[in-house]
C-alpha positions in Angstrom: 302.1 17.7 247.6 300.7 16.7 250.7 302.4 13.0 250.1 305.7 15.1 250.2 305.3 16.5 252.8 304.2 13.7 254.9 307.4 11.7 253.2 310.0 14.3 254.7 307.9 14.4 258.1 308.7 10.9 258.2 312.1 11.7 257.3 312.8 14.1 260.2 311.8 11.4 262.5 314.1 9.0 261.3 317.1 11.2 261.0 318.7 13.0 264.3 320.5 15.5 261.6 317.3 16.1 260.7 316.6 18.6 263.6 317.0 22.4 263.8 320.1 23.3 265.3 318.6 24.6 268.9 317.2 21.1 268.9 320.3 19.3 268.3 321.5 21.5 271.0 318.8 20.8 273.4 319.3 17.0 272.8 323.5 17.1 273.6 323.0 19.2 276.4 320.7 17.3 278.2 322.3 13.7 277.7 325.5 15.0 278.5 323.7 16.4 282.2 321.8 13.2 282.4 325.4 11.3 282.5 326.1 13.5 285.9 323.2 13.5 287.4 320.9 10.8 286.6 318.8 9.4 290.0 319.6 6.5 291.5 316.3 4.6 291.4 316.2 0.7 291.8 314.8 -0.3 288.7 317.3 2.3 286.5 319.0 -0.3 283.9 316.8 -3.0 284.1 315.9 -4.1 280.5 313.7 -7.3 281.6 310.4 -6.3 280.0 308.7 -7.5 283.4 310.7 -5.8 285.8 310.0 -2.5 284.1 306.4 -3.3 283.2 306.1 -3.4 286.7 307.6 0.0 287.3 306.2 1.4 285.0 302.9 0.3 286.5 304.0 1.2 290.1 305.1 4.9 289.4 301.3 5.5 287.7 300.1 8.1 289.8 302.6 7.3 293.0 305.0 9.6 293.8 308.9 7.9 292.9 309.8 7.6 296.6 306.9 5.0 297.5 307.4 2.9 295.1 311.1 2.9 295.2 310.1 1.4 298.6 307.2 -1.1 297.3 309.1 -2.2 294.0 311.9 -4.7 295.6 309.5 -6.2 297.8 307.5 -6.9 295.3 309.7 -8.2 292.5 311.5 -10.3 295.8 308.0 -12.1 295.8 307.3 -12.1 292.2 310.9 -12.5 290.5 309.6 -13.7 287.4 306.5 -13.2 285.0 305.9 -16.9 285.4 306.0 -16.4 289.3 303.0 -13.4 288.9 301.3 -15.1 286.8 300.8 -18.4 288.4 300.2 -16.2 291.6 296.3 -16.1 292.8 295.1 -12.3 292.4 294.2 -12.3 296.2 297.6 -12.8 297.1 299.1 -9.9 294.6 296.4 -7.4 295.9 297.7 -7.8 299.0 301.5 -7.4 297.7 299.9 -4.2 296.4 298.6 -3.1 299.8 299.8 0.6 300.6 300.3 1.5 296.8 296.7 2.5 296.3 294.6 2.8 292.9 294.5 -1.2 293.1 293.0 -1.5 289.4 296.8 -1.2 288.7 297.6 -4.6 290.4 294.6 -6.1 288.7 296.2 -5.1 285.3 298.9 -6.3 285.8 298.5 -9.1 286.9 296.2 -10.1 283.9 299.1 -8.3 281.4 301.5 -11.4 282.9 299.0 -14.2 282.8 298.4 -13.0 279.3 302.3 -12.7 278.0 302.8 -16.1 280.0 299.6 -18.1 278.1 298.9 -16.8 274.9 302.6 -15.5 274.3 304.7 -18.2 275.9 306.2 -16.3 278.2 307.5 -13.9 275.0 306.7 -10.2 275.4 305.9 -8.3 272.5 308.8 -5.4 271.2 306.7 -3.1 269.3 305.1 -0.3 271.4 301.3 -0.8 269.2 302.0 -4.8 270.4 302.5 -3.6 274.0 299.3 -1.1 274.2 296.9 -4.4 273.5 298.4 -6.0 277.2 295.8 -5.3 279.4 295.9 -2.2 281.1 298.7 -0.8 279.3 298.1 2.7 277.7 300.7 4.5 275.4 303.1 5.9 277.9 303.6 2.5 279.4 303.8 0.9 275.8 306.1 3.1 274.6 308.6 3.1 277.9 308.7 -0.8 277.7 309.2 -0.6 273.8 312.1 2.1 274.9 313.9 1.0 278.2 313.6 -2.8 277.5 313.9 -3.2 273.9 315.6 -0.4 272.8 313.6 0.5 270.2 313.2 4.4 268.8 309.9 5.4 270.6 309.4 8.3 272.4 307.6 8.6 275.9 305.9 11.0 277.0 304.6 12.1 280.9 303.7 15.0 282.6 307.1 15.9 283.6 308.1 15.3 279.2 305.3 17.3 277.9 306.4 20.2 280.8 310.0 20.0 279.7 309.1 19.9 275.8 306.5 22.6 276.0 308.4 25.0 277.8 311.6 24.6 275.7 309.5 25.0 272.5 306.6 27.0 273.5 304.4 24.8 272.3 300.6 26.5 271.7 297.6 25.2 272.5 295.5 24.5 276.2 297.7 22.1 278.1 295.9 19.0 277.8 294.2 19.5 274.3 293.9 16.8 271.3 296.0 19.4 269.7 298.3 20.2 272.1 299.1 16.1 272.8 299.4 15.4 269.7 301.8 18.4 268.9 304.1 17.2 271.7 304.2 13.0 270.7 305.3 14.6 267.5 307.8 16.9 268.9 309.0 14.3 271.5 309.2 11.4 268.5 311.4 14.1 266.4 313.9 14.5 268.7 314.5 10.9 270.1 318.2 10.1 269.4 318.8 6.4 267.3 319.7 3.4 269.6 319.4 6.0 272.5 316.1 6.4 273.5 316.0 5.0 277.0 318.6 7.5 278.0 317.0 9.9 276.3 313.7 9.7 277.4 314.8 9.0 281.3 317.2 12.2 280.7 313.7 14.0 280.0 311.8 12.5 282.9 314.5 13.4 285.1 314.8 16.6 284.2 311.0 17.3 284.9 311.0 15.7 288.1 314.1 17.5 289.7 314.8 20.7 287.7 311.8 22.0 285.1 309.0 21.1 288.3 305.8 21.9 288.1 306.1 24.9 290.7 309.2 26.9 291.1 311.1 25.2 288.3 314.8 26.0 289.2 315.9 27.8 285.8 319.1 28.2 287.0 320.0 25.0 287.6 319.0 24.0 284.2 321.2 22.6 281.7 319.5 23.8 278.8 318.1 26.7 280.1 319.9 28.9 277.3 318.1 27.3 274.7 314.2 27.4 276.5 311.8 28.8 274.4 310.1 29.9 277.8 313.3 31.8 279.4 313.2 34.3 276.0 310.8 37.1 275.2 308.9 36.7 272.6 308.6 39.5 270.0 305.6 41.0 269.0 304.0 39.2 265.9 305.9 35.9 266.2 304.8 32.6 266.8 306.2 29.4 268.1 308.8 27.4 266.1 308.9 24.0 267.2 310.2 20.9 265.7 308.2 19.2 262.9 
């Protein structure tokens, strides 16, 4: 039995028809707001594995309107992975200076001369290939995997696991094993084929400008009618969510 079931999980993954309804919902209405209003940010449709390594890199823990400042400069003196790589660290620090939490440009840095001498230059597609760069954790894998190679991995940050745990209620202490796990399942489920980087920017987006932190502006929200967090809950029920 429990093979089974772990067969059909599998299969819910795979398949976008294989989503509950409200889900399928949640997932048009949100792509079709993320065509209007998606945010003008410099490195938005780049799909050069380097160029949004480094953004990816750039916007951990920096708030979107620094480094929308930092990231030309940057890429202006490093263009290339070959041209960081072959750079002396000294010099990229201080390319770095003003961004802060300077272990990033250190990892980076040894993620290119990596790719560039044990890969030829070649950066790895799958997401579990990505994670072993150094410095690059599961978000970061997974975005790279997404927005540069297009494959069907989800992403998720703290503006994803907001959005996705306020839509579907998840349960669980924000932060948890349990509650991370749940919402890498959740987020995995819903991720649309040979759409992804839409999707998962759509999410991000919608995090950052609409479902914030403080004062999220419900109104505003496209999918407001179908957040789990924007109905009552009756007495004796618990949260559905997507398997």
């Amino acid at each position: 039995m429990t093979a089974i079931v772990a067969r059909r999980r599998r299969s819910v993954e795979r398949k976008p028809h294989g989503i509950p309804p409200r889900a399928r919902l949640f997932r048009r209405r949100l792509l079709a707001w993320y065509r209007r209003h998606r945010r003008d940010l410099p490195w938005r449709g780049a799909d050069d594995p380097y160029h949004v390594l480094v953004s990816e890199v750039m916007l951990q823990q920096t708030q979107v309107a620094r480094v929308c400042e930092f990231y030309p400069r940057f890429l202006a003196r490093y263009p290339t992975l070959e041209d960081l790589a072959a750079a002396p660290f000294d010099a990229v620090r201080e390319s770095w200076d003003g961004l802060g939490y300077y272990a990033r440009a250190r990892n980076l840095h040894a993620a290119a001369r990596h790719v560039a001498r044990e890969r030829g230059g070649v950066f790895p597609e799958r997401p579990e290939e990505l994670a072993r760069l150094p410095g690059v954790g599961r978000y970061t894998a997974a975005a790279v995997a997404s927005l540069a190679f297009g494959q069907d991995v989800a992403t998720v940050d703290t503006n994803v696991a907001r959005v996705l745990g306020r839509v579907f209620r998840l349960r669980g202490a924000r932060g948890s094993a349990r509650r991370t796990r749940r919402t890498w399942a959740l987020a995995q489920a819903l991720v649309p084929r040979r759409r992804s980087s839409d999707w998962n920017q759509a999410l991000m987006d919608l995090g950052a400008t609409v479902c914030t932190a403080r004062a999220p502006r419900c109104r505003a929200c496209p999918v407001a009618a179908v957040c789990g967090s924007r109905q009552p809950r009756r007495k004796g029920s618990t949260a559905r969510t997507v398997p």
